[in-house]
C-alpha positions in Angstrom: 111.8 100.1 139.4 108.8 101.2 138.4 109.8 102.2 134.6 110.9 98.9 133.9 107.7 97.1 135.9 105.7 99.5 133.2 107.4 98.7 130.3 108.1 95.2 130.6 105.0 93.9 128.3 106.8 96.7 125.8 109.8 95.0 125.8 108.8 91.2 125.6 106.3 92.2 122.6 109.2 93.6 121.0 111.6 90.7 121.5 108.8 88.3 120.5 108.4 89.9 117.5 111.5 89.8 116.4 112.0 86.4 117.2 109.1 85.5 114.8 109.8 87.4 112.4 113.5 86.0 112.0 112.1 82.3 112.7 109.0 82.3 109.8 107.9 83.4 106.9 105.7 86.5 107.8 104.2 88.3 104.9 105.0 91.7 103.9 101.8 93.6 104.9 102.7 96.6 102.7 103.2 94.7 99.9 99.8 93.0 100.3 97.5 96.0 100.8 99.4 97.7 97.9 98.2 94.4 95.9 94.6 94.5 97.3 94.4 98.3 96.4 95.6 98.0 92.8 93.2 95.5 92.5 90.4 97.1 93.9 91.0 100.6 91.8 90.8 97.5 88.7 87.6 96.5 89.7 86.0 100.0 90.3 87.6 101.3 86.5 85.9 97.8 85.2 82.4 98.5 86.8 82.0 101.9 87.1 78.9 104.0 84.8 80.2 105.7 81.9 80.4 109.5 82.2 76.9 111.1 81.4 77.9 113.7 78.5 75.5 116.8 77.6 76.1 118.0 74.7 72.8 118.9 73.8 
């Protein structure tokens, strides 16, 4: 009795999510940070200082 008292929130989070995610349209979170990261490496190549040279 008392492994299924413990995992019993286990269990109804995992049916709960699988409800929702076969009910609605739930994002791809990979997919999103791979977006946000690509654009973020964009934005650093587009603002960062220009390699100090010294070739003096």
């Amino acid at each position: 009795m008392g492994i299924i008292k413990s995992s019993f929130s286990f269990i109804m989070g995992t049916v709960t999510g699988v409800y929702i995610a076969q009910n609605y349209a739930v994002p791809n979170i990979k997919k999103l940070a791979d977006t946000a990261l690509f654009m973020a490496k964009q934005i650093e190549e587009k603002y960062r200082k220009p390699k100090k040279r010294d070739d003096d």
